[in-house]
KESEMAR-851914 format. One record per atom (N, C-alpha, C): x, y, z. Coordinates in steps of 0.001 Angstrom, whole numbers, padded with zeros to 6 digits, always signed. Layout:
BEGIN
XYZ...
//
This chain:
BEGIN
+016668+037968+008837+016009+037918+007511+014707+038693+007540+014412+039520+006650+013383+040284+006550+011919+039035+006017+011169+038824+006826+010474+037856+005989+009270+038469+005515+009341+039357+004742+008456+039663+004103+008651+040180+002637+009753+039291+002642+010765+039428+000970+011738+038406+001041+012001+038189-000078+012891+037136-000321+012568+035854-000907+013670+034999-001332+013215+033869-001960+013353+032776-000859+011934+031927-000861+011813+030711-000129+012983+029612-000393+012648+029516-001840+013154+028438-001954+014778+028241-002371+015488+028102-001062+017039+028249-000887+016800+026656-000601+018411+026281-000467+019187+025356-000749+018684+024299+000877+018252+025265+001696+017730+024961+003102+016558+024094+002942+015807+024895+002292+014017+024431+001705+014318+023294+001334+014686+022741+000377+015182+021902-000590+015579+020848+000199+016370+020920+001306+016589+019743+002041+015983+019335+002865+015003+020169+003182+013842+019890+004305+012812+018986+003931+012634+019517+002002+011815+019196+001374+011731+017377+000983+013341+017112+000791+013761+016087+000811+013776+014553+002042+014283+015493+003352+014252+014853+004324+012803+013940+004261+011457+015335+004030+010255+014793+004568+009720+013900+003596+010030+013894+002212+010085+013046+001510+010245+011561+002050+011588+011107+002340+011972+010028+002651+011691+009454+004059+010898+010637+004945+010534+010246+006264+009226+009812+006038+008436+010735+005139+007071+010046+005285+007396+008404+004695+007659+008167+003271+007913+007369+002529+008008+006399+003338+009261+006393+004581+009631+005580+005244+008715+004653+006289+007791+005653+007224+006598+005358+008211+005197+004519+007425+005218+005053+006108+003616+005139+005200+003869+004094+004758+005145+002896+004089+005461+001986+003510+004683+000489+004317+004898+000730+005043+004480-000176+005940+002864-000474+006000+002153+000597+006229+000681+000737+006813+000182-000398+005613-000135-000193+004554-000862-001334+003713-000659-002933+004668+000632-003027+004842+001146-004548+005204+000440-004766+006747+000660-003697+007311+000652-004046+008558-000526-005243+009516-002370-004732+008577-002604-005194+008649-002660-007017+009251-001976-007536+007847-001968-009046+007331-001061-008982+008472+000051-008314+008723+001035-009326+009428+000644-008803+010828-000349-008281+011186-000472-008295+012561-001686-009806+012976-002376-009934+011873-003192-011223+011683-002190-012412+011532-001359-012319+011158-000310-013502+011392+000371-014153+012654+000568-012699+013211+000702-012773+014423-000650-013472+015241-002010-013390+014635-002468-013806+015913-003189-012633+016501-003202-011592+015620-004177-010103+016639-005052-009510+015488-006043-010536+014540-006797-009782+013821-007665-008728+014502-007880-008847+015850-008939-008282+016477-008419-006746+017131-007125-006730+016735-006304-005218+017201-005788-004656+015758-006575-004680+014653-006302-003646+013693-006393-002794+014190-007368-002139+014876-007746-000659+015050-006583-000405+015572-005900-000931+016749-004870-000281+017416-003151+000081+016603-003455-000471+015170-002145-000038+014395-001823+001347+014558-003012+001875+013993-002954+003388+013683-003028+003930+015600-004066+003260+016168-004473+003930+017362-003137+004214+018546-002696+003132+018446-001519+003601+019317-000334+004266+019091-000029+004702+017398+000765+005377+016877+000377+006657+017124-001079+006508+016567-001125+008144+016966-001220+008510+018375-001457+007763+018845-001630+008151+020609-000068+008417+021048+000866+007535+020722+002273+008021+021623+002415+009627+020681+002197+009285+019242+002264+011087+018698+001558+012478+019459+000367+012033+019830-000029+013050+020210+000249+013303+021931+000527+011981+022488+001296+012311+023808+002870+013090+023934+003396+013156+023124+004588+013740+022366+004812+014502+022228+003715+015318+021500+003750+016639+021027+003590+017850+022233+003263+017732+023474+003743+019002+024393+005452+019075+024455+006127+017917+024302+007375+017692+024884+008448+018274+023301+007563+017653+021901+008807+018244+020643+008361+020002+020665+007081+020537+021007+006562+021481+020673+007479+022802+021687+007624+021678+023113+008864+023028+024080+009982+022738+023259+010866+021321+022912+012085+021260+022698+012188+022071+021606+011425+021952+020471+011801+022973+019487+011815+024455+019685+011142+024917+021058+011080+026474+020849+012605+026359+021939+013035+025631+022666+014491+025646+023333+015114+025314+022416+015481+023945+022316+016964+023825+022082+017088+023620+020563+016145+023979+019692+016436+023838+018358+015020+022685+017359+014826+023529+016243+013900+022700+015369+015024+021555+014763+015999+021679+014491+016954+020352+013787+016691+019572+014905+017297+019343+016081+018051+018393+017157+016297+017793+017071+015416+018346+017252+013842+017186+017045+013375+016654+015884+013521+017179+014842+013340+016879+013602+014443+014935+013575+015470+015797+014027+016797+014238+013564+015734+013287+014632+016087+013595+015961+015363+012987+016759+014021+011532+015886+012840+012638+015664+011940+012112+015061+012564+010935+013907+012743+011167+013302+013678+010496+012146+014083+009064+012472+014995+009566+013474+015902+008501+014359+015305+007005+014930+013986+007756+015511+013203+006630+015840+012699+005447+015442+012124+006390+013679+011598+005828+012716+013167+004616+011977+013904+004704+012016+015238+004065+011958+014910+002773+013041+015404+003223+013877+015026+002325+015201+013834+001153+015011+012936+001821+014890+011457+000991+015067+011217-000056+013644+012053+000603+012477+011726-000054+011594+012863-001311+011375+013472-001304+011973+014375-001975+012270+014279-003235+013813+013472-002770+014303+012893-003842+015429+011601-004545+014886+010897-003958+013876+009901-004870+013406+010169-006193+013190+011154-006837+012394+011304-008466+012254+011802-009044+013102+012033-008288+014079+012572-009427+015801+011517-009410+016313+010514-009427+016028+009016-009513+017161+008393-010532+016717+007700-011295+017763+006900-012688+017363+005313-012753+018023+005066-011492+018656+004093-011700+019412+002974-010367+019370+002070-010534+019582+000523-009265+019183+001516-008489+020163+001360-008898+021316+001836-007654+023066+003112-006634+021944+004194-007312+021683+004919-006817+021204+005354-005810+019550+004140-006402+018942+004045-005618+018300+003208-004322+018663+002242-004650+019271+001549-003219+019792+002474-002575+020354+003448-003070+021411+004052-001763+022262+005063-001319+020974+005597-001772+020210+006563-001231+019352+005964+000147+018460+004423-000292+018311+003491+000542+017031+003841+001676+018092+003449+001579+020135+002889+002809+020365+004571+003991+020177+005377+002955+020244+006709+003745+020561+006916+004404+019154+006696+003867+018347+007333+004331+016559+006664+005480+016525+005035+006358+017692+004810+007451+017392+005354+008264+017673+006157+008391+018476+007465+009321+018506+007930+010026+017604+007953+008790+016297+008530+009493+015193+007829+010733+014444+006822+010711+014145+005621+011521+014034+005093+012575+014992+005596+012289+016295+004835+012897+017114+006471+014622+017026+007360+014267+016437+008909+015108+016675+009372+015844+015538+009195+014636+014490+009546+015297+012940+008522+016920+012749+007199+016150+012259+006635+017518+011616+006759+018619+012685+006947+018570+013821+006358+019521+014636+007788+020954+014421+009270+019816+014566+010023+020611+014093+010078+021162+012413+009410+020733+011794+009799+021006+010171+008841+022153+009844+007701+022223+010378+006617+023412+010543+006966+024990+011280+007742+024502+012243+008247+025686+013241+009707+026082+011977+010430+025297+011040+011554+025705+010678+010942+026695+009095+010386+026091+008814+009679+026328+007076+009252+028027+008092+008560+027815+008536+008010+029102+009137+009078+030258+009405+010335+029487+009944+010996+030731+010507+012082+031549+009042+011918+029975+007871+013069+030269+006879+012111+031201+005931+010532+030871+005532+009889+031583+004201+009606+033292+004919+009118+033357+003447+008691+035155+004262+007010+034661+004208+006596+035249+005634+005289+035216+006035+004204+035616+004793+004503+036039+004037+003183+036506+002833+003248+035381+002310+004041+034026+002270+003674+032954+001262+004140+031556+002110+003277+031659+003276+003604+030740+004108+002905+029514+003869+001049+029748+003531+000945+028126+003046+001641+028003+001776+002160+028603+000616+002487+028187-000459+003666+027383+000118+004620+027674+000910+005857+027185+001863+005272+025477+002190+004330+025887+003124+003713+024739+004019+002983+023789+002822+002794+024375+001288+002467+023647+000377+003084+022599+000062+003995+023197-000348+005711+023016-000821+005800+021353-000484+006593+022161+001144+007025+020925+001789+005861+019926+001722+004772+020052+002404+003797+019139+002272+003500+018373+000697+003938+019040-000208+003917+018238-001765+004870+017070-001548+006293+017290-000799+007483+016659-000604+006769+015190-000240+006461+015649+001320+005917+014571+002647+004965+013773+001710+003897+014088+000728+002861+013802+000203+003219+012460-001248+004114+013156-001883+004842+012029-002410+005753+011079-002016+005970+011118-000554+006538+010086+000157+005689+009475+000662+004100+009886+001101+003520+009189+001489+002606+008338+000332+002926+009210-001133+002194+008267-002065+002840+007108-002919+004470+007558-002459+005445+005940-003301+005112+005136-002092+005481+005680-000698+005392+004309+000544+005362+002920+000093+003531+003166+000294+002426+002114+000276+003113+001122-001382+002790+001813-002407+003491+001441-003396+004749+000081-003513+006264+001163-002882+006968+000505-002611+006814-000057-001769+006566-000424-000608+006278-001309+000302+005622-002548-000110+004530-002000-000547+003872-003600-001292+004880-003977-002172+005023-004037-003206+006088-004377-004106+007013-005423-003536+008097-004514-002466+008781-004857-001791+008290-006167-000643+007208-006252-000165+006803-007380+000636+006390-008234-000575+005513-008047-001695+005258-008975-002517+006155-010067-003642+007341-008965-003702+008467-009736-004376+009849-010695-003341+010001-009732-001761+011100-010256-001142+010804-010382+000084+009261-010412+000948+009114-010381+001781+008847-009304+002961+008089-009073+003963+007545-008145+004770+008966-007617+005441+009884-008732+005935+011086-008270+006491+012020-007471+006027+012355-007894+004753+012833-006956+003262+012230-005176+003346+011101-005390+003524+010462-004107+003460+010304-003486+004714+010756-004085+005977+010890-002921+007078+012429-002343+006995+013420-003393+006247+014537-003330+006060+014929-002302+005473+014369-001797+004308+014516-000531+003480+013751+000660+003953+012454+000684+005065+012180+001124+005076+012698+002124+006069+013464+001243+007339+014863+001461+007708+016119+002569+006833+016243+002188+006124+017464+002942+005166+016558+003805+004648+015301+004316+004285+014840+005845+004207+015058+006865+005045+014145+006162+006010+014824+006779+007409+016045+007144+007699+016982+006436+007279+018570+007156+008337+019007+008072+006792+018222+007614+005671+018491+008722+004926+018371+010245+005095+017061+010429+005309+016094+011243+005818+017279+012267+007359+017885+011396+008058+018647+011992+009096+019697+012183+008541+020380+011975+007671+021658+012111+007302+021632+013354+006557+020288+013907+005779+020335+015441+005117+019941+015952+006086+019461+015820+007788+018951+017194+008257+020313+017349+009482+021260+015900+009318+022248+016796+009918+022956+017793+009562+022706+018318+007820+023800+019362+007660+023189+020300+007427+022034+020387+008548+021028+021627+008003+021611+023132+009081+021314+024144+008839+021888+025192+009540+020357+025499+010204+020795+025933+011797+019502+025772+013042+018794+027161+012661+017805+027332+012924+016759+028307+012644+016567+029371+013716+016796+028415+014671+016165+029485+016117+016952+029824+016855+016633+031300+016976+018125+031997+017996+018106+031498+019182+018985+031960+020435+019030+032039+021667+018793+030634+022272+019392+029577+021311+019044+028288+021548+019735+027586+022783+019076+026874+023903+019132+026001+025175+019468+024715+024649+020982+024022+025772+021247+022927+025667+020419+022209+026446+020406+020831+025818+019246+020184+026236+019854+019568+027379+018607+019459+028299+018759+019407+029720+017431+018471+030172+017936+017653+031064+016465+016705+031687+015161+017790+032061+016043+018793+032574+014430+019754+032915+013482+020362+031930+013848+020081+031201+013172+020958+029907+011876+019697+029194+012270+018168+029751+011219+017643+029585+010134+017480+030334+009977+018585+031540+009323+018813+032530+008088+019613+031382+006969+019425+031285+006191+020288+030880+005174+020915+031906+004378+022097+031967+003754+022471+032704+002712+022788+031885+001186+023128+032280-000201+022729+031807-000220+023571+031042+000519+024799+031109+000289+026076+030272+001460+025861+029031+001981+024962+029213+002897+024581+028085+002292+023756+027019+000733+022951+027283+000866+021830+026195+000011+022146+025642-000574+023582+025612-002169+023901+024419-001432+025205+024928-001928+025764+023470-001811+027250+022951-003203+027976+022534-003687+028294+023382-005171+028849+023352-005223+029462+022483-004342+030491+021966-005044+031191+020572-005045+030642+019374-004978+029112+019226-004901+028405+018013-006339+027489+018218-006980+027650+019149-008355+026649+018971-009036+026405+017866-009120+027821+017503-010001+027410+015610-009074+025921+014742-008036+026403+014689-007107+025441+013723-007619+023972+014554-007158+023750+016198-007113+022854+016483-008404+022206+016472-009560+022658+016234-010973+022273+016196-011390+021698+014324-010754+022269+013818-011183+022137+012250-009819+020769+011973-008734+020864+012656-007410+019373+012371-008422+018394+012989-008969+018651+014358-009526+017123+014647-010816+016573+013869-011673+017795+013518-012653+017163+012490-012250+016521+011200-011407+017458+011038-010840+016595+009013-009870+015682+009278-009056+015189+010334-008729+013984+009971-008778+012923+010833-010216+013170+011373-010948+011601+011908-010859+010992+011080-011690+011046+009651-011755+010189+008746-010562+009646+008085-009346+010282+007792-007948+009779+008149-007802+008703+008468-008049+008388+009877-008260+007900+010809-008779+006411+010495-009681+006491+009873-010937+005361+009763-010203+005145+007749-009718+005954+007469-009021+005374+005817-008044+004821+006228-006983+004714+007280-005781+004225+007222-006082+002521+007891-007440+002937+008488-007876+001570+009689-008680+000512+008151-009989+001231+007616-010404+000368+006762-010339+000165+005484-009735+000835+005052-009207+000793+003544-008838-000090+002642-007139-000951+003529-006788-002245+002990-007926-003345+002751-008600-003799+004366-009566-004492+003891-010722-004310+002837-011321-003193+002690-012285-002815+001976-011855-002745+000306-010742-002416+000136-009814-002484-001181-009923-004165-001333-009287-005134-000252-009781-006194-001139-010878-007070-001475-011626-006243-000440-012948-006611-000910-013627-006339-001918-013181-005398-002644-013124-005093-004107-013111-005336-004879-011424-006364-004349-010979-006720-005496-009881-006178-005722-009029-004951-005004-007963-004661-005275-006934-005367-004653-005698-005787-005591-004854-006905-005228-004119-005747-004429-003422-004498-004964-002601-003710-004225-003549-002630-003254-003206-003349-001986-004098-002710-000876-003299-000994-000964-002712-000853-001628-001692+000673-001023-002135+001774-002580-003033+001177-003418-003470+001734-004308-004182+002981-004419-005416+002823-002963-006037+003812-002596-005256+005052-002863-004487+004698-001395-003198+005382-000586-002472+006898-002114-002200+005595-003162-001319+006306-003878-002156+006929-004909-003663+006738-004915-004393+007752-005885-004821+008725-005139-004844+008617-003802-005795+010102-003068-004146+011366-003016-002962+010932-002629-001967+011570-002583-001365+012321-003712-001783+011184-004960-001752+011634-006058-002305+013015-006396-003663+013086-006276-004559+014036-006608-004522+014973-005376-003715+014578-004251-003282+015975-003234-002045+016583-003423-000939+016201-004601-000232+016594-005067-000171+017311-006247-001241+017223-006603-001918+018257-007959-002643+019629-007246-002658+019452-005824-003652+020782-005672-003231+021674-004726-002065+020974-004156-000944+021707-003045-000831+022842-003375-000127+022985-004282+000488+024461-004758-000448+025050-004814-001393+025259-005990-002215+026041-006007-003046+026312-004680-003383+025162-004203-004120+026297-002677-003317+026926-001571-002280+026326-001820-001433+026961-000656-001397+028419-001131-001398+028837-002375-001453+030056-002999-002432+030988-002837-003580+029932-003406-004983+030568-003304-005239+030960-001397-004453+030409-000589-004763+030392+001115-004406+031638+001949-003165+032172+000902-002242+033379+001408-003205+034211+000288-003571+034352-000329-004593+035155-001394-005776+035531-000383-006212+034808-000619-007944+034489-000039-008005+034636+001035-007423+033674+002027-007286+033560+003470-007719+031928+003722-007120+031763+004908-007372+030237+005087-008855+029512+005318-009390+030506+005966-011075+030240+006360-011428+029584+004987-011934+030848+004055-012533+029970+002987-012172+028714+002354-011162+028666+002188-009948+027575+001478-010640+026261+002647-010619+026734+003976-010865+025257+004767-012378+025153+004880-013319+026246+004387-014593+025586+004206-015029+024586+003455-014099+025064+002067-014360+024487+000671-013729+023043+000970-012637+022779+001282-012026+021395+001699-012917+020410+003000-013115+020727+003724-013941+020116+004906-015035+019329+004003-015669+020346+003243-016741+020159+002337-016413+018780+001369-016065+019267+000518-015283+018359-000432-014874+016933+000177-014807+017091+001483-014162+015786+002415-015191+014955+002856-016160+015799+003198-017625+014889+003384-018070+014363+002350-017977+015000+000937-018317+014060-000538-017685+013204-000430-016232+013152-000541-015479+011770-000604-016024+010965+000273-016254+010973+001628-016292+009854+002507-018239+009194+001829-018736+009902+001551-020340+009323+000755-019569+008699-000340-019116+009393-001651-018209+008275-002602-018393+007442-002087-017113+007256-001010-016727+005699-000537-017740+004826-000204-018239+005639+000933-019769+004695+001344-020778+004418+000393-020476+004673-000962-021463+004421-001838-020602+003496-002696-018983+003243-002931-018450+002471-003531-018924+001005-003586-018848+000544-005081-019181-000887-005117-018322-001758-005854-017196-000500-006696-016575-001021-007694-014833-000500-007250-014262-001125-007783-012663-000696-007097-012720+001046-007818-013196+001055-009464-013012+002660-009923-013932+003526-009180-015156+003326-008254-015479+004235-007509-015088+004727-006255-014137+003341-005552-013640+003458-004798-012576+004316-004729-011614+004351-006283-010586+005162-006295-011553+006536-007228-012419+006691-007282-012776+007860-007196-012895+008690-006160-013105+008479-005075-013941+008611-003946-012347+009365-003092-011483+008513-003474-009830+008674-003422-009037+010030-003676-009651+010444-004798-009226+011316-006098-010029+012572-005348-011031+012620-005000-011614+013476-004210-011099+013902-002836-011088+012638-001773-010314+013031-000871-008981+013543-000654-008388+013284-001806-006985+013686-002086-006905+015375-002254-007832+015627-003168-008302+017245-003231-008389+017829-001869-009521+017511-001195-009634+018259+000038-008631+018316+000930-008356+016610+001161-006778+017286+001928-004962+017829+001603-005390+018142+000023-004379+018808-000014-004517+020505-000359-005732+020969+000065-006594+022136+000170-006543+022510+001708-006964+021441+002672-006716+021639+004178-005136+021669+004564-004468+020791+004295-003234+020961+005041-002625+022007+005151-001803+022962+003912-001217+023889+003821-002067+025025+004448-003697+025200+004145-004535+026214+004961-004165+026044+006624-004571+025186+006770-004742+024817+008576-003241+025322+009476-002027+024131+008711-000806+024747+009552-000365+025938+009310-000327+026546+008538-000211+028199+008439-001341+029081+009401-002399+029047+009210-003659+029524+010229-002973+029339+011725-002682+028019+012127-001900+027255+012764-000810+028884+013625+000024+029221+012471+001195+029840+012527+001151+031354+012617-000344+031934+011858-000807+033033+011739-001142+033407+013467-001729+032196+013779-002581+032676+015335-001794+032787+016132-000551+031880+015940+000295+032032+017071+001107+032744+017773+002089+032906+018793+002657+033733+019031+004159+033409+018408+004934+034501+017759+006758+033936+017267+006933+033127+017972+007175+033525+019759+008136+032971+020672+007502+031624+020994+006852+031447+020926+005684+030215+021109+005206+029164+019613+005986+029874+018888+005629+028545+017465+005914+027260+017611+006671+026490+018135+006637+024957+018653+005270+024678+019191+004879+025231+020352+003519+025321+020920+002480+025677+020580+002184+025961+019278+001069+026328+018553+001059+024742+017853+001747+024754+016869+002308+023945+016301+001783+022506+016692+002360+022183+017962+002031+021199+018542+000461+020740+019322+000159+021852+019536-001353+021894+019542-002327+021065+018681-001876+021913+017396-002513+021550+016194-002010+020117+015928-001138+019353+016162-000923+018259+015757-001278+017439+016746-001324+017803+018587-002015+016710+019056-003478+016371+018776-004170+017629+017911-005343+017391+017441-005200+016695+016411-004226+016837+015753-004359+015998+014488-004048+013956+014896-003347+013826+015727-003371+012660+015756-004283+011809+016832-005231+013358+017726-006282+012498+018265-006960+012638+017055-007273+013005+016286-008229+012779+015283-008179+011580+014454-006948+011765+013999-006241+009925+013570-006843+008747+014507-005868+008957+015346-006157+008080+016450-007349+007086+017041-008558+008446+016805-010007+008040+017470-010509+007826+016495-010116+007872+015051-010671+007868+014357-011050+006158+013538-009194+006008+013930-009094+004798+013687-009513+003560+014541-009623+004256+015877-010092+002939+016522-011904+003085+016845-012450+003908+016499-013789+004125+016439-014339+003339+015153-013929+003477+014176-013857+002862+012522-013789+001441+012915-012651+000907+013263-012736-000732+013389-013863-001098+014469-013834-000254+015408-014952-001008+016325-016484-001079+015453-016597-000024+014869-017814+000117+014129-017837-001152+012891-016587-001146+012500-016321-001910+011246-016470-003246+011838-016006-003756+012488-015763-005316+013570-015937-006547+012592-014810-006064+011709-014582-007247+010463-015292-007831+010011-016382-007011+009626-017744-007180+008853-017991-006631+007836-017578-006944+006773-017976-006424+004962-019209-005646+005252-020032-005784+005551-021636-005089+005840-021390-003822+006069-020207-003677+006825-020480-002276+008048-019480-001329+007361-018931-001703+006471-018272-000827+005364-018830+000841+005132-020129+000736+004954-020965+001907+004316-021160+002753+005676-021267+002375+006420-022314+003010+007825-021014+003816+008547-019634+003032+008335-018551+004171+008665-018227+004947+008291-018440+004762+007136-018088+006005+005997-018937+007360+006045-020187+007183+006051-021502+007614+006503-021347+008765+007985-020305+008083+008952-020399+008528+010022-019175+009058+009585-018455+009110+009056-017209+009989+008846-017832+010845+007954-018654+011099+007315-018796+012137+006416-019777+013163+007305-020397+012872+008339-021499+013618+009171-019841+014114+010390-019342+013510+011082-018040+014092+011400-017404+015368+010693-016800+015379+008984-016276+016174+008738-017522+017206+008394-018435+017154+007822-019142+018272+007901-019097+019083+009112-019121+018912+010025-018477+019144+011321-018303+020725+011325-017009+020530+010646-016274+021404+010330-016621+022729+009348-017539+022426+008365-017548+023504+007943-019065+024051+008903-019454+023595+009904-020775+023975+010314-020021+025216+011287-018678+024434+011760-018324+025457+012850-017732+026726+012296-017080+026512+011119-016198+027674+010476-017514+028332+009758-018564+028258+009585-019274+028895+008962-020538+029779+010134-020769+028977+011507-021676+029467+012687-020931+029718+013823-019834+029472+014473-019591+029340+015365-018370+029985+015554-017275+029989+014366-015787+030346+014625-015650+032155+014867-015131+032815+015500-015127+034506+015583-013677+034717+015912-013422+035620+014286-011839+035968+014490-011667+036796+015572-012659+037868+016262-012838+038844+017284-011857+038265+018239-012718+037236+019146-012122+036388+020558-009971+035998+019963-010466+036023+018654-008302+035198+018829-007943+036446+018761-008228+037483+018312-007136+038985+018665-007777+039445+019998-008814+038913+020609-009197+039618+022005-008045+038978+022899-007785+037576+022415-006972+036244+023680-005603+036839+023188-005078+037004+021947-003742+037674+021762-003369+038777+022665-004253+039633+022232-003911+041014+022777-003824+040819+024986-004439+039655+024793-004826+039707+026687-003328+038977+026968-003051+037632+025943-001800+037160+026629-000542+038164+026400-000013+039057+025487+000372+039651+025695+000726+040477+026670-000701+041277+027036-000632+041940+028183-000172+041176+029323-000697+040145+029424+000206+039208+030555+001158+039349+030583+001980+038673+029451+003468+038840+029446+004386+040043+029867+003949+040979+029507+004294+042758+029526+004424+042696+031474+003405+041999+032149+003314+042057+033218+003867+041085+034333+004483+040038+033551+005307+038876+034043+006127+038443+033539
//
């Protein structure tokens, strides 16, 4: 395929678009609840570790989906990912104990840590490169309204039939979600059957040096992520909001209004600016919040963050894709996402420790998440030099030529 013509959006797109739909939907349904029922259990004092150990098995993950996808295929990890999320959501109501729910949270990152990594490397190989964040828009509009019914349905679903009810369905998204990417046609040539050795990784396999910019600007913008997925519910009902997943579905909301257009404006413009302006925008929201007193400022504060990160995403994984090398797109890829879920990750368990189930300490995290993402535009504006990523291109190359 010539990718520098043609129409994206084939019958392929469309199911990808779908899958990620019902995968996010599936993982995101849950997070509002999880909370309460890990306090039921008996582990109010391991909120932080909901998010923390999810993202931690994700980002331990990602050297291992980032080779499999450049071997043996972006589908066979994508289902994979999926699969898990099936699995895990489906072992949630046989557990009775904190130990056991934690080890289950760290395993369900799998699912996350396999899906996007293959769906990024495939979107990439199917669009033509001149409209790759609009592509990475796209899909991400998909993932984005799955992650904004979730919370939604999920509450609903625990509030009318119970928490068990709702891992139950959340279950049947999931094997939905696998059932359209088995009839997907594979992307990547010269594809390797999978073999125990191939989960061997080696040091030069699990970071892709010419993607540092991306991976430096993913871990700043979604610390605070991080610290929304950890303090949110509580802080929502401290509010006063009865539906803890409300936030959730107004910030997604308003990142589904701005997808397209920046993914547009990103391949226009270029990604730099696009991720100054968002980083930016991301530090307002997190002051909003820390200045919230009322549930409508709170979901203001929402409405904002929703902007910026649907301004960053489509910029970043394309940048992501721009820096990388073809033969090496799993491994770029995956880079950028173990940054993204240490950023989650630390973000979330830095937030509760700070937070330590104290209404008070509400403001002072928020505060520190907004001095975090500024972060980001300090570096993309003093520090970042496109020079060094075509100096490190042009050198690994030459390597290669020579080995």
């Amino acid at each position: 395929m010539d990718q520098s013509k043609g129409n994206m959006y084939t019958m392929q797109f469309w199911l990808l678009c779908f899958s990620n739909l019902l995968f996010s939907a599936s993982f995101n349904m849950m997070i509002p609840e999880l909370p309460a029922y890990l306090t039921s259990l008996g582990g109010a004092e391991y909120k932080g570790y909901i998010i923390g150990l999810f993202t931690l098995m994700a980002g331990l993950s990602r050297p291992f989906s980032g080779k499999l996808t450049d071997t043996i295929g972006r589908v066979p990890v994508m289902v994979f990912g999926s699969v898990v999320c099936v699995i895990c959501s489906l072992l949630y109501p046989m557990i009775s104990s904190v130990g056991a729910f934690l080890l289950l949270r760290f395993f369900h990152g799998f699912s996350t840590g396999f899906k996007p990594t293959g769906t990024s490397a495939y979107v990439a190989d199917l669009v033509p490169f001149n409209r790759r964040a609009e592509a990475m828009g796209m899909v991400g509009l998909f993932s984005t309204i799955g992650l904004s019914l979730g919370p939604s349905i999920g509450g609903s679903i625990a509030n009318a039939w119970g928490i068990m009810t709702m891992f139950q369905v959340s279950a049947v998204f999931a094997l939905l979600s696998v059932v359209i990417l088995i009839g997907m046609k594979e992307t990547l040539h010269n594809r390797q059957s999978f073999r125990p050795a191939l989960l061997k990784v080696t040091r030069q396999e699990i970071f892709e040096p010419l993607v540092m910019a991306p991976v430096v600007i993913t871990f700043l913008t979604y610390f605070s992520y991080g610290a929304l997925l950890t303090i949110i519910p509580d802080f929502s009902a401290h509010l006063g909001l009865q539906n803890k997943g409300l936030f959730f579905t107004f910030f997604t909301a308003s990142s589904i209004g701005i997808r397209l257009l920046a993914g547009k404006a990103s391949d226009k413009y270029g990604r730099v600016p696009l991720l100054k302006i968002s980083a930016t925008l991301m530090a307002i929201s997190m002051l909003m919040i820390a200045w919230a007193t009322t549930p409508a400022l709170l979901l203001g504060g929402a409405l904002v963050y929703g902007v910026a990160l649907g301004i960053n995403s489509p910029a970043v994984t394309a940048w992501t894709i721009d820096l990388g090398l073809p033969e090496h797109r799993g491994r770029a890829l995956g880079s950028m996402y173990i940054a993204l879920e240490a950023g989650i990750g630390l973000g979330a368990f830095f937030s509760a420790h700070w937070y330590n189930n104290d209404p008070s300490h509400f403001a002072r995290v928020f505060y520190i998440m907004a001095i975090v993402t500024i972060l980001a535009t300090v570096y993309l504006m003093f520090i970042y030099r496109n020079k060094y990523v075509r100096y490190m291109r042009k050198s690994i190359r030459a390597y290669a030529s020579r080995h």
